[in-house]
Wavefront OBJ file of the C-alpha trace (Angstrom):
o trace
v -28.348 83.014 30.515
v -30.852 81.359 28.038
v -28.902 78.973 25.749
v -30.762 80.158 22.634
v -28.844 79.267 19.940
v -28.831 75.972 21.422
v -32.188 75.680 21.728
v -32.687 76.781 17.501
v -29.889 74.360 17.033
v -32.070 71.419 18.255
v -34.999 72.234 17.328
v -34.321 73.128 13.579
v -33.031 69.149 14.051
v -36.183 67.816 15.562
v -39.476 69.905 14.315
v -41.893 68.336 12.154
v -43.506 71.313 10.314
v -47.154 69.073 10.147
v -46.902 69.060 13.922
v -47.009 72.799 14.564
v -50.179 73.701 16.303
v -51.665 77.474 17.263
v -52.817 78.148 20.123
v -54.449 81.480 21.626
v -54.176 83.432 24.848
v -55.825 81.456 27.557
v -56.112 78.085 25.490
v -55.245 75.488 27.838
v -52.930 72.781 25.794
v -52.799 69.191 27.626
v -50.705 66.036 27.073
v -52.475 63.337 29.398
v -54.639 62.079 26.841
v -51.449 60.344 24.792
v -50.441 57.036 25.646
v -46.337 57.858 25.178
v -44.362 60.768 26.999
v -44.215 63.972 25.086
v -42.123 66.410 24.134
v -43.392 69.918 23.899
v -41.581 72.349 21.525
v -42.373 76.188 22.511
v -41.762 78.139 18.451
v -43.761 81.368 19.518
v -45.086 83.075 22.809
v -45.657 82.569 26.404
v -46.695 79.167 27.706
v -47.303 78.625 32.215
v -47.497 75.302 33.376
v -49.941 74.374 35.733
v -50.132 71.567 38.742
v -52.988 69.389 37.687
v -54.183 68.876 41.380
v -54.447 72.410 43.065
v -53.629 74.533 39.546
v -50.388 76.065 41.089
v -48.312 77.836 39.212
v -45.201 76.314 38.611
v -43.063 78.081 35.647
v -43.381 80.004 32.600
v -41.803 79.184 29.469
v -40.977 81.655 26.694
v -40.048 80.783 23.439
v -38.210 79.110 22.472
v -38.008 76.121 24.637
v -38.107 72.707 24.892
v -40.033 70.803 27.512
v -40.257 66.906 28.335
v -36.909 65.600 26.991
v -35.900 63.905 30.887
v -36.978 59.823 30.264
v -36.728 59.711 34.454
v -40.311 62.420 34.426
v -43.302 61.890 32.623
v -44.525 65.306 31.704
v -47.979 63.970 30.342
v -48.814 63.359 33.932
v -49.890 65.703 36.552
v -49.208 69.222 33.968
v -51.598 71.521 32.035
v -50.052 74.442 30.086
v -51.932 77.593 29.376
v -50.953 80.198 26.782
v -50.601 83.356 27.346
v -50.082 85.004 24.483
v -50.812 83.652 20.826
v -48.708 80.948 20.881
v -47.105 78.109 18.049
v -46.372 75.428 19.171
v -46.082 71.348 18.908
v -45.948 67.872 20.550
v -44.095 64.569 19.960
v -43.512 61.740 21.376
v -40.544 61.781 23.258
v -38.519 59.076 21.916
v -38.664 60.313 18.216
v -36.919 63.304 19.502
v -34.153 62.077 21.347
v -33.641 59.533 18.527
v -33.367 62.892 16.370
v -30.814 64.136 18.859
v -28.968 60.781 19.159
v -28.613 60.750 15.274
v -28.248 64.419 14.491
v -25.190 64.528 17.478
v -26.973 66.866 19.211
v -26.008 65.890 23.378
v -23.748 69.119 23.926
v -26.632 71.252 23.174
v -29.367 69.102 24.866
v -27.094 69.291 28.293
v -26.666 72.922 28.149
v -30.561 73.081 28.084
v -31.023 70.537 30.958
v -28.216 72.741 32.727
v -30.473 76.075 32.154
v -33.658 74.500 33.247
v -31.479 72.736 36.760
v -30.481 76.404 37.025
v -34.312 78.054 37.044
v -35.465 75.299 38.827
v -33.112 75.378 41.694
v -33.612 79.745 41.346
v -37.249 78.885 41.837
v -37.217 76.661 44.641
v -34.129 78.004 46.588
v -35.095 78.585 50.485
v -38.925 78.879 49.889
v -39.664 76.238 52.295
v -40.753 77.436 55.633
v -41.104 81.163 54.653
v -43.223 84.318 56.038
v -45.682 85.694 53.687
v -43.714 88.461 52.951
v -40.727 86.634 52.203
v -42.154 84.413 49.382
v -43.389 87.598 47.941
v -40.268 88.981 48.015
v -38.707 86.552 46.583
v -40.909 85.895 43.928
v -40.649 89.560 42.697
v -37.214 89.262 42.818
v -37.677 86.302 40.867
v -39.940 87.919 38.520
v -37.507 91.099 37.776
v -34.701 88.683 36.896
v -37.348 86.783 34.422
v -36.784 87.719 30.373
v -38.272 90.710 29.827
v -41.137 90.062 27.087
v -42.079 87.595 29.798
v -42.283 90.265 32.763
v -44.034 92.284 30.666
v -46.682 90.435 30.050
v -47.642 89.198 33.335
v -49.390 91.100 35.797
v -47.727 90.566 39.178
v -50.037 90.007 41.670
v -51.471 86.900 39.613
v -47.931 85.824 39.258
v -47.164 85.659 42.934
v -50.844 84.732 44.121
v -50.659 81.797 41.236
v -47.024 80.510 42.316
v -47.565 80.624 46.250
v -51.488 80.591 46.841
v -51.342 83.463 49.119
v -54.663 85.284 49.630
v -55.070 88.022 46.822
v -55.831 90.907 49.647
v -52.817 90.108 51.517
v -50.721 90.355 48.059
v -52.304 93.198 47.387
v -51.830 94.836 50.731
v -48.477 93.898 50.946
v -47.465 95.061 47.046
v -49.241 98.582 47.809
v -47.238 99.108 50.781
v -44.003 98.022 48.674
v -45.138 100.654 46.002
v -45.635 103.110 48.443
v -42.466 102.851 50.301
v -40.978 103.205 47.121
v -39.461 99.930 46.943
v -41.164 98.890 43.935
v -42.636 100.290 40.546
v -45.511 98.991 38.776
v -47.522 100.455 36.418
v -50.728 98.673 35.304
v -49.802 95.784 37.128
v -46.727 95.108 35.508
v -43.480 95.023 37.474
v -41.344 97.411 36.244
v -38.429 97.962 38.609
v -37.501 96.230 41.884
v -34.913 98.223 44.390
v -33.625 97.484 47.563
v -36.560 95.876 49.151
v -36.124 94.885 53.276
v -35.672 92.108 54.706
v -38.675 92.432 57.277
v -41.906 93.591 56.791
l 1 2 3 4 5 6 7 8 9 10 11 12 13 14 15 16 17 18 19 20 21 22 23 24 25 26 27 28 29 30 31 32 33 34 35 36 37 38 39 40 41 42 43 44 45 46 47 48 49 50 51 52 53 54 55 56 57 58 59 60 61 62 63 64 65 66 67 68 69 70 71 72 73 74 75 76 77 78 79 80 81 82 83 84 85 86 87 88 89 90 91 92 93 94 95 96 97 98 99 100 101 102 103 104 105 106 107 108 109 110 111 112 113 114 115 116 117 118 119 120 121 122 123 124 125 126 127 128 129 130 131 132 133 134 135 136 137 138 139 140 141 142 143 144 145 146 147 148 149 150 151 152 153 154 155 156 157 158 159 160 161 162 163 164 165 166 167 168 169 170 171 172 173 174 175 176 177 178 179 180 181 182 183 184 185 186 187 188 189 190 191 192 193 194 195 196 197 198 199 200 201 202
């Protein structure tokens, strides 16, 4: 579970109100042109980052969040973001936050926020290597149905798993219509709506 009061805990500590930014759907928001590591703080909507090299998806972030705190990853380098929704937002460098935290005694919360983002990350990564087409689009819906649900509904699902695993569109496609047909998923307008029992083999 999303440690959200947490997450308002630390960042009613650390905003700078003349640092808030706006961006709209489909803005693409960058960090590689500062000099220092940033620290992205997510107020309002529906952020995806991006691999710089190949554009793969690699996670979506809903609000609120905070993004960039580890000092052992530079998050300026290698990362776009795009929004996709309206989204407010705002960047700073990284040590003036974890000062803030240092001084406002704010390490319980920040670990239970590392602890959530260990927790998606290992969720996200968990036996994809050496997988059939059909199985990293299984478990990417699977992935997506257990996503918050103002963020499943707003993302269409073939982009989702076509952006995260670079599988040919047709082949998603194919593969979701046969799902839908066989009754083992429901979407409606491209939005996931209900994953059951799906099988193991295609």
């Amino acid at each position: 579970m999303k440690p959200i009061n947490d997450i308002n805990k630390i960042i009613s500590v650390i905003s700078d109100p003349s640092h808030i930014r706006t961006a709209k759907t489909r803005q693409v928001i960058s960090t590689n042109t500062h000099q220092e590591p940033m620290t992205l703080v997510i107020h309002e909507g529906l952020l995806a980052a991006y691999r710089n090299s190949d554009h793969l998806l690699l996670r979506y972030f809903q609000a609120p969040l905070i993004v960039g705190l580890n000092v052992l990853t530079d998050m300026n380098d290698g990362i776009f973001y795009k929004a996709y929704s309206d989204v407010r937002y705002e960047l700073q460098p990284r040590e003036t936050v974890l000062e803030k935290i240092d001084h406002a005694k704010l390490w319980r919360e920040t670990a239970m926020l590392f602890m959530f983002g260990v927790k998606r990350f290992a969720e996200a990564h968990k036996n994809s290597a050496g997988l059939s087409t059909y199985e990293l689009i299984r478990l990417n819906l699977q992935g997506l149905m257990e996503e918050e649900e103002e963020l499943r509904l707003a993302i269409n699902v073939s982009d989702y798993i076509q952006e995260k695993t670079h599988l040919s569109r047709s082949r998603v496609m194919k593969i979701l219509s046969d799902l839908r047909e066989g009754n083992y998923i429901e979407i409606n307008r491209g939005i996931l709506m209900k994953v059951n029992k799906l099988p193991e083999n295609y």
